[in-house]
C-alpha positions as CSV (number, residue, x, y, z in Angstrom):
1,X,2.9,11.5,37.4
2,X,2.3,14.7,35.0
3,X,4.7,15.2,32.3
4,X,6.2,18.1,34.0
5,X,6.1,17.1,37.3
6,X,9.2,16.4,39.8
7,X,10.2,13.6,41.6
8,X,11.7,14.4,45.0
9,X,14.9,12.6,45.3
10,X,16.8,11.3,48.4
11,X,19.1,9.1,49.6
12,X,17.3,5.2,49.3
13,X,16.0,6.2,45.9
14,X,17.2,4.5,42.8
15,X,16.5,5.0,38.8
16,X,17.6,6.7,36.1
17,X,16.1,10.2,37.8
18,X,19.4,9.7,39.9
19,X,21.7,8.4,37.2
20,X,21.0,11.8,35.6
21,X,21.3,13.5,39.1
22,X,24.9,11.8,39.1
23,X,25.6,12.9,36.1
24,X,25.2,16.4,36.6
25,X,26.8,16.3,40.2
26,X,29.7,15.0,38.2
27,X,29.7,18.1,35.8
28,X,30.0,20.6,38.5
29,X,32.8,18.8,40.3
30,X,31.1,17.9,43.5
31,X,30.8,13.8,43.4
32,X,33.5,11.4,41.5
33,X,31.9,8.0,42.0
34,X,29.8,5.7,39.2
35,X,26.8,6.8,38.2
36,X,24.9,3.8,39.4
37,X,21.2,5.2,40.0
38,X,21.3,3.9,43.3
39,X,21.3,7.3,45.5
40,X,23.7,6.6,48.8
41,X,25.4,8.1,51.2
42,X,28.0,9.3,49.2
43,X,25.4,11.2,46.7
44,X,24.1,12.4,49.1
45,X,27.3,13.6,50.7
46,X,27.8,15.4,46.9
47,X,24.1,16.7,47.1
48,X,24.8,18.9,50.5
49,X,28.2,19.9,49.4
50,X,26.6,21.4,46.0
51,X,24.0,22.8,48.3
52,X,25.8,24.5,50.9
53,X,28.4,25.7,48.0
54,X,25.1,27.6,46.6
55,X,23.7,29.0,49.7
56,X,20.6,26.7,49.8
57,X,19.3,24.2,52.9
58,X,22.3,21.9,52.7
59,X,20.0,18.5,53.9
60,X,21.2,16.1,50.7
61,X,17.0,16.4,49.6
62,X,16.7,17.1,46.0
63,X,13.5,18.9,45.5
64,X,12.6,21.0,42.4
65,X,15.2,24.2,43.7
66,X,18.2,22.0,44.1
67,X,18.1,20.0,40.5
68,X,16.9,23.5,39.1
69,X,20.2,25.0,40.7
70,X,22.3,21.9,39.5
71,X,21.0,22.8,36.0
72,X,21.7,26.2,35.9
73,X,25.1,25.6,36.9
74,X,25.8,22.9,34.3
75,X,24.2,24.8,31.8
76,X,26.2,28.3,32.4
């Protein structure tokens, strides 16, 4: 994978790519469970909710616009 590639993330992945998407779901309030890389149902019940709550295709996929958007708003 290139350096600044991005890994499209959905529920049945695992790693620390969702440990850190965890994370941040945790900053902006929309998921309360352990980080525990394993992307479920219930991250991916936090991923639409962040998603419809910021206009965008709420269908719990994390592509480049969504983790973009996550930054953003953990970074403002």
């Amino acid at each position: 994978m290139a350096k600044n590639s991005f890994a499209t993330l959905r529920e049945g992945s695992t790693g620390d790519a969702v440990v850190n998407l965890q994370d941040c779901l945790k900053l902006v309030g929309v998921y309360s469970c352990k980080s525990n890389g394993v992307f479920d149902e219930r991250t991916k019940a936090a991923v639409i909710k962040f998603q419809k709550n910021n206009a965008m295709t709420a269908d719990g996929i994390v592509r480049r616009a969504t983790m973009s958007a996550l930054v953003r708003c953990w970074w403002y």
